[in-house]
N, C-alpha and C positions, 0 to 999 in steps of 0.2 A: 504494500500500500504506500503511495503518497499523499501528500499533500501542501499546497502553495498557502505559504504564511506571510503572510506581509508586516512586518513588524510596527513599533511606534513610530517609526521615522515615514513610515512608507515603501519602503525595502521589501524590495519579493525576495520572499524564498522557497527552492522545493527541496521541500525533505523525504525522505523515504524513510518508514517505519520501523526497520531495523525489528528487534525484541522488544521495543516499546509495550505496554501495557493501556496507556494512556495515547490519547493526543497531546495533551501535558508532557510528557514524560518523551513525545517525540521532539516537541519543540525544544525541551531544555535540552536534550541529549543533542541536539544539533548545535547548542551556543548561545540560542537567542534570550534576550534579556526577557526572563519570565520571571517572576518571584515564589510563585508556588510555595507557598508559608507551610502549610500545612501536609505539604507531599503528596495531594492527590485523595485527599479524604473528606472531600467537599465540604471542611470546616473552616474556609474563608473564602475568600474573593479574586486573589489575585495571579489566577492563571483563567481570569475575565476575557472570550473573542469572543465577536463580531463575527457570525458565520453569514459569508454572502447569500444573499434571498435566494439564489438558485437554490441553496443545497438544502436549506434552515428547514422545508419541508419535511426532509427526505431523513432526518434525525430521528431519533426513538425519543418520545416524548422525558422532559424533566422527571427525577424521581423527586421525593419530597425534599431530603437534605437539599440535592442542586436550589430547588426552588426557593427555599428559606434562603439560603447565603447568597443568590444571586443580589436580589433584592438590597445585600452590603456594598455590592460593586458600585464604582465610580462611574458617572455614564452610564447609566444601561438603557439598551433599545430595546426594541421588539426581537431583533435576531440575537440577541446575550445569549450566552451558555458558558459554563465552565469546562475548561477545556480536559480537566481531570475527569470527567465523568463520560468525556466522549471516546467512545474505545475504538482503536483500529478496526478495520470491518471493509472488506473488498467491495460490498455495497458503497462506501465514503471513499473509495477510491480517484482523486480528485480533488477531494475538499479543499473549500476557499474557504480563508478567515483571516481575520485580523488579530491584532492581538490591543488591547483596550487600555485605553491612560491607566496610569496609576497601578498597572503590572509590572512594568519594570524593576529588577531589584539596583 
């Protein structure tokens, strides 16, 4: 699996999934300034994207944790998600997203 991440600056990137576990967990492992406080256990906010409208359908709906902590993110739109809770998946093969103010460590 890949995926095109466009960082806080605006900087594309594509990453390839490796052993990742996470989409979190692919971004950090590539370099990109993610802060991911809590490592992936949907107990804060700041591994916060912006998945573009194409795909944001095409996700497995929020469980409840995602959906309580989203709500602490900086900036949130209608396409937020935490990117710890979104799991690699040859379906998401493609995915666009951003990565959202106030993630960077």
């Amino acid at each position: 699996m890949h995926i095109v991440v466009f960082d806080q600056e605006g900087v594309r990137h594509e990453i390839a999934g490796g052993s990742a576990s996470s989409v979190m967990e692919m971004i950090r492992d590539h370099g990109l300034s993610i802060a991911a406080q809590c490592g992936g256990s949907a107990a804060c906010a700041t591994c916060h994207v912006y998945v573009d409208p194409e795909w944001f359908g095409r996700l497995p709906p929020m469980g409840e944790d995602e959906d309580a902590m989203i709500e602490l993110a900086v900036d949130i739109k209608p396409v937020s998600r935490l990117s710890c809770q979104l799991k690699p998946d040859a379906l998401l093969d493609g995915l666009v997203l951003t990565l959202a103010p106030g993630t960077e460590f």
